[in-house]
N, C-alpha and C positions, 0 to 999 in steps of 0.2 A: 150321503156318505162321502167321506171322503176319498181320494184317489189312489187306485191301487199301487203297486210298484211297479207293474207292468205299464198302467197308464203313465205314470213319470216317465218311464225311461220312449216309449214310444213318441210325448210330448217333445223330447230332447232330441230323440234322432230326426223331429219333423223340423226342429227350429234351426237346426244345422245342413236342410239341404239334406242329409242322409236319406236311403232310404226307410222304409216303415219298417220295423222288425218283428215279423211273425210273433205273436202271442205265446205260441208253443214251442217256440225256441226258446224263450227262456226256461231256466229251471230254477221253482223255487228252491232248492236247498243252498243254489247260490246267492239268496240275495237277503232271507234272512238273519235272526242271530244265532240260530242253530247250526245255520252254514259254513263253512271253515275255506276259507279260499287260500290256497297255495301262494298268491301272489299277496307281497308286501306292499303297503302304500309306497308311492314313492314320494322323501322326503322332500319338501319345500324349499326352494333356493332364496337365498338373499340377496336381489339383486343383479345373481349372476356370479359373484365373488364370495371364497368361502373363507369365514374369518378363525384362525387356527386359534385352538387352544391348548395352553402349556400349564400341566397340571397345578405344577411350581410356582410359578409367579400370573396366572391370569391371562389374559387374552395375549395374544401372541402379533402383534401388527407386521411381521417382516416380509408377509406374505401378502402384505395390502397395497393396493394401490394408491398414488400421493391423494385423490380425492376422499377415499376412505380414515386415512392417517388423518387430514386437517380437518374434518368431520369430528374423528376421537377426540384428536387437541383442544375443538374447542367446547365439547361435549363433557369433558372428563376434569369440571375444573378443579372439584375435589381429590383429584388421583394423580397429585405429582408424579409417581412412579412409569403410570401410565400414560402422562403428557411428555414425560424423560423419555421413554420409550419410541415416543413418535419421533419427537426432536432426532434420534438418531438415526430413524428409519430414512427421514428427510434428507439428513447429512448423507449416508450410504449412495440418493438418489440425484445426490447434487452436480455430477458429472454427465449426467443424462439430460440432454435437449427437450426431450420431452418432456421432462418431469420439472424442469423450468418454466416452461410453458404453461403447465399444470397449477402450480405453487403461485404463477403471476396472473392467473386466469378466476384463480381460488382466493386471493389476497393471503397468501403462505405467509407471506415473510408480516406481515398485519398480525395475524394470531397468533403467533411465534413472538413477537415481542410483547402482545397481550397477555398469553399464559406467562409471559417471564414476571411480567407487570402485578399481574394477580399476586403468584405466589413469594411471598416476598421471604418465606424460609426456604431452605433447602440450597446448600450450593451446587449438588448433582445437577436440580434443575436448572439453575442456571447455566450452568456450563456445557449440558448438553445443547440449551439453546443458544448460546453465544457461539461453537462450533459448529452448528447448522446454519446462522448468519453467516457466519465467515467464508464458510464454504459458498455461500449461494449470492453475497456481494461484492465476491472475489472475480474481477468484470463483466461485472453484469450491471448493466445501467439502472434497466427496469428493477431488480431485487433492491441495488441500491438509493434509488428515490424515493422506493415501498417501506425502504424504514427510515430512512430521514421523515416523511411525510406520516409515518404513524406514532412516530417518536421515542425513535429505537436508540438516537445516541443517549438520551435520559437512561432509556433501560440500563443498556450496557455500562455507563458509566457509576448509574446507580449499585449496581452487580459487581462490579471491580471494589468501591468504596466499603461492600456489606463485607467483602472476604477476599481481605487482602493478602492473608497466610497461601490461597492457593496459588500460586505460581502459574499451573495452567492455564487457571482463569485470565489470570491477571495478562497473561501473552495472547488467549483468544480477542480478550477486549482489546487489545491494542491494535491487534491486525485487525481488527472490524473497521475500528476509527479512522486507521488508515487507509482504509478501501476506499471508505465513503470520504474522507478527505481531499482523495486524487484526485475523484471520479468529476468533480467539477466543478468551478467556480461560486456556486448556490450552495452545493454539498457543504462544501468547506467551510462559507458565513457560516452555516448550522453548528455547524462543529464547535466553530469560534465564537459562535453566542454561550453555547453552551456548555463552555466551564470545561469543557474532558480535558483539556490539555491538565490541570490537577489529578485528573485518576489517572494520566499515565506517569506524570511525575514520582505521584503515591507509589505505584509500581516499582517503578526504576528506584526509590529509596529502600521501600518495601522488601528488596531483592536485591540487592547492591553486590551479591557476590554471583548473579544468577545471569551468564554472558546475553542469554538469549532474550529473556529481558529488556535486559541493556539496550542490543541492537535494534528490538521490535521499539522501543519506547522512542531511541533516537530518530528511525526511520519515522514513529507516526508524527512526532515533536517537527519533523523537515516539512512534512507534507504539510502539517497545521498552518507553518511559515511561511510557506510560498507566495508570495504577492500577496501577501493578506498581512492588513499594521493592526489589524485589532489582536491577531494570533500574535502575533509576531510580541507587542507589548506584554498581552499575557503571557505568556511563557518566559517573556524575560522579568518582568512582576514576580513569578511565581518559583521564582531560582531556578528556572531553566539549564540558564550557562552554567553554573557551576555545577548541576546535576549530570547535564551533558560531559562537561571534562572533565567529572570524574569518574565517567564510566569511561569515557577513550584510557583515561592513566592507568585503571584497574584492569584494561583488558590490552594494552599495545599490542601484543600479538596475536589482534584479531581484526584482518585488514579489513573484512565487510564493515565491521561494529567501529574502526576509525572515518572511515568514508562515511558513513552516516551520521557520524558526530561531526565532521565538516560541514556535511551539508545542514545540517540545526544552524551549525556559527556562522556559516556564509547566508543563509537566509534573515536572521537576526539581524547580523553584522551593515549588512548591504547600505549603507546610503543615512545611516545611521549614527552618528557623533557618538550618542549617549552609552549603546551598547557594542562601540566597536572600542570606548574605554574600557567597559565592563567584561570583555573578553581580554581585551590583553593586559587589564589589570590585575587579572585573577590568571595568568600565564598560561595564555591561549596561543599566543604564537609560539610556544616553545615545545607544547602540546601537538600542534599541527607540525610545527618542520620533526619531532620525533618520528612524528606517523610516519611521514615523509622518505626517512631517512630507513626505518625499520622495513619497507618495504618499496623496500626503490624500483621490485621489478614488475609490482602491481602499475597497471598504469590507467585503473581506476582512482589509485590515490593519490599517484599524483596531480592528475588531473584535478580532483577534488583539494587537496593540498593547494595549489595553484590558487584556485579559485576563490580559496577562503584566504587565502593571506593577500589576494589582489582585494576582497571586500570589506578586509578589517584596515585597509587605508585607502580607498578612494575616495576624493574627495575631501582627506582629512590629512594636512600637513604634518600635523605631529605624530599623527599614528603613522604615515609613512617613513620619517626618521626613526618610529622605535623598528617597526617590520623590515628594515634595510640595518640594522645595528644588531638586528639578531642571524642576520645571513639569508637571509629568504633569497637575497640576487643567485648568489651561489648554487640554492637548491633548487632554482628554477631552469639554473642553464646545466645544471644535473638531470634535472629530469627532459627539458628539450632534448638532448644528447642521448640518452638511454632509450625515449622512446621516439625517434623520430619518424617511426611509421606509424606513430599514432594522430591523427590529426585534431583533437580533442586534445590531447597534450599540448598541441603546438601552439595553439589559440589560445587557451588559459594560461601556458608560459610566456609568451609572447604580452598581454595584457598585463602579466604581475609586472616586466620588465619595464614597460610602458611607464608603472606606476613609479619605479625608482629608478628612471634614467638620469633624473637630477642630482641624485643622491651618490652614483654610482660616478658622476662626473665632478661632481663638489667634493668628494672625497678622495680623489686623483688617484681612484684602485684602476689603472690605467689596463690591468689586465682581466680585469673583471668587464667593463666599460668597451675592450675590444670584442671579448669573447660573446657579448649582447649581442653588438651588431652581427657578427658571424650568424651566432644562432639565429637572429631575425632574419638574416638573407638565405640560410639554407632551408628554413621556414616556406619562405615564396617560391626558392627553387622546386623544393618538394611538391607545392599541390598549387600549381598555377590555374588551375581551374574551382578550387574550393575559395568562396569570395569569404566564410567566416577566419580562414587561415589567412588570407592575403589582406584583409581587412585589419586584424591584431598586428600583423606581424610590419606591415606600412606605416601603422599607427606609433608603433614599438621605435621603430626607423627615425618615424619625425621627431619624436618624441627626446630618440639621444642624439637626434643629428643640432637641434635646438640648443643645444649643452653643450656641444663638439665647437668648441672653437681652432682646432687643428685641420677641420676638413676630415677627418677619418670613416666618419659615414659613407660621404662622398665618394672619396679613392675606394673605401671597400666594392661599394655598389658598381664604380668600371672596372674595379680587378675581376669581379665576377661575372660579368657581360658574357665571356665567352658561355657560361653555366646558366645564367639565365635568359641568354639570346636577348637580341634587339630592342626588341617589343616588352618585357618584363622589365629590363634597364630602365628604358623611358619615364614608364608609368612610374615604378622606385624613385627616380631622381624627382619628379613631378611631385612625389606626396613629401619627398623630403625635402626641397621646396615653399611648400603651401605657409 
């Protein structure tokens, strides 16, 4: 015969250690199906974590933790809505160390550009995934080598070219490219193998009256540029310069969106003949001394000003005559002057002057040509201990004392002796000298 219920339940309290349970304690009315016991099952857990549901739209993830969500994402390849869902859960959790840790433990930022990959309709999904990138390779190293290495700039550039009309999108993709651009020398090959400098151009054409745009497209356009001639060529191939200035002329009175248009021309520009015609033949210096001029009290622009009109003629004699013919001398010893407690200022102005101290003495604007050396020696007086100011600004020195055939360099630097004491003189007269 087989075993009673009583024998069950006795077996079970022997195999636990329990002790034996009296036969006559039990009572059948509790144990068969005529029985009615008061107490409910208690329901089964999943896990540990309860997964909510929303009558309306389906499973609910906001209550999930990130292992549960990337579980869904890669679970639910059929259920864009429900992959959209996580992407946002992810982005809400992007602020949290932990949940970083989690996502880089779990290969997050891997299945996030996989779901993007799969679903090749829907722009929600995309953009809810390109806003969960952004957020989570916005410095963060590890997020950002997890999608270069899974082949996240393809996605996103791919995602920008499907649906150009969204604007949003089109601003997430750019601050992604951008991240991963900065973030480091390998980053950036990637980038520049891979063509995106086009999807943000697309962008920035795409949206031509859209500021923010504009600005995100020129900042990724800088980053792309940065010591890198493979970007650098592309972008100028792919009408970069002109895209660039003429978001600076559509927006002047937007001094971040001009600084970031320098820094595209001063990166392009740098050391470069071909495209440092290609900017001021398409009236790039008149573009920069605008910025320049529209916001004299920013002294990030100038700064940047400086620096892109010092690299659209270095090294390049003709382009120095046009950049000195349009006044740049003038707007540099306006901006030395204005911000002289800037010392980034003083360096980059001191450099441009460098570049047209010939110019400034072959043309016998004898007030211009004094006013250099001033600013150069109040340069040195200022930050005697900063070697990138006293380097420009020595250099600046030698540079118009080489052209000085009056001595004026000279006398200036001992009229000032008493200002820059003993030891500063010296070393001054010694570089102007060399």
């Amino acid at each position: 015969m087989g075993a009673t219920v009583q024998d069950l339940i006795q077996e079970t309290a022997t195999i636990k250690g329990a002790q034996p349970i009296p036969v006559g304690a039990i009572r059948p009315e509790k144990c068969g199906r005529a029985g009615r016991s008061r107490h409910r099952p208690r329901p089964r857990r999943s896990s540990g974590r309860r997964i909510h549901e929303d009558p309306g739209n389906g499973t609910d993830l906001s209550q999930m933790d990130v292992e549960d969500v990337i579980k869904v994402i890669k679970a639910e390849v059929g259920n864009p809505q429900l992959q959209q869902q996580g992407f946002a859960v992810l982005t809400s959790k992007a602020d949290d160390p932990e949940s970083h840790q989690e996502v880089a433990r779990l290969d997050g930022i891997a299945t996030i550009v996989k779901a993007m990959t799969e679903q090749h309709q829907g722009g929600e999904l995309q953009l809810a995934g390109m806003n969960a990138l952004e957020k989570m390779t916005s410095g963060n190293p590890i997020h950002t080598r997890s999608m270069v290495d899974s082949h996240g700039i393809n996605a996103v550039s791919n995602a920008m070219s499907q649906d150009l009309s969204k604007a949003d999108l089109q601003a997430a993709g750019c601050k992604i490219l951008c991240n991963v651009a900065k973030h480091d020398a390998y980053c950036q090959e990637m980038v520049a193998k891979s063509g995106a400098a086009q999807a943000v151009l697309d962008a920035m054409r795409a949206h031509a009256s859209d500021s923010d745009i504009q600005e995100l497209g020129c900042h990724a356009l800088k980053e792309f540029a940065a010591f890198n001639a493979e970007s650098q060529e592309d972008i100028y191939m792919r009408g970069g310069i002109q895209a660039v200035l003429r978001a600076m002329e559509t927006f002047p009175q937007l001094p971040n969106l001009q600084v970031m248009g320098c820094g595209v021309l001063r990166n392009l520009a740098a050391c470069n003949s071909q495209q440092q015609q290609a900017v001021v033949s398409r009236g790039g210096i008149q573009v920069v001394l605008d910025a320049m001029s529209a916001h004299k009290e920013h002294s990030l622009m100038q700064w940047a000003g400086c620096w892109t009109l010092f690299c659209l003629c270095v090294h390049n004699a003709e382009m120095r005559s046009e950049v000195y013919a349009y006044g740049a001398a003038r707007a540099a010893l306006k901006a030395l002057e204005a911000h002289r407690l800037e010392a980034r200022v003083q360096e980059a102005g001191c450099w441009l002057l460098k570049e047209l101290a010939e110019h400034m003495a072959s043309c016998k604007d004898r007030a211009t040509f004094s006013a250099a050396i001033q600013a150069a020696l109040k340069a040195v007086e200022k930050y005697p201990g900063n070697q990138a100011v006293e380097k420009a600004a020595r250099t600046a020195l030698q540079k118009l004392s080489a052209f000085d055939k009056e001595g004026w360099v000279k006398m200036a630097c001992l009229g000032r002796c008493g200002r820059l004491g003993r030891t500063a003189t010296m070393r001054t007269l010694e570089a102007i000298q060399e």
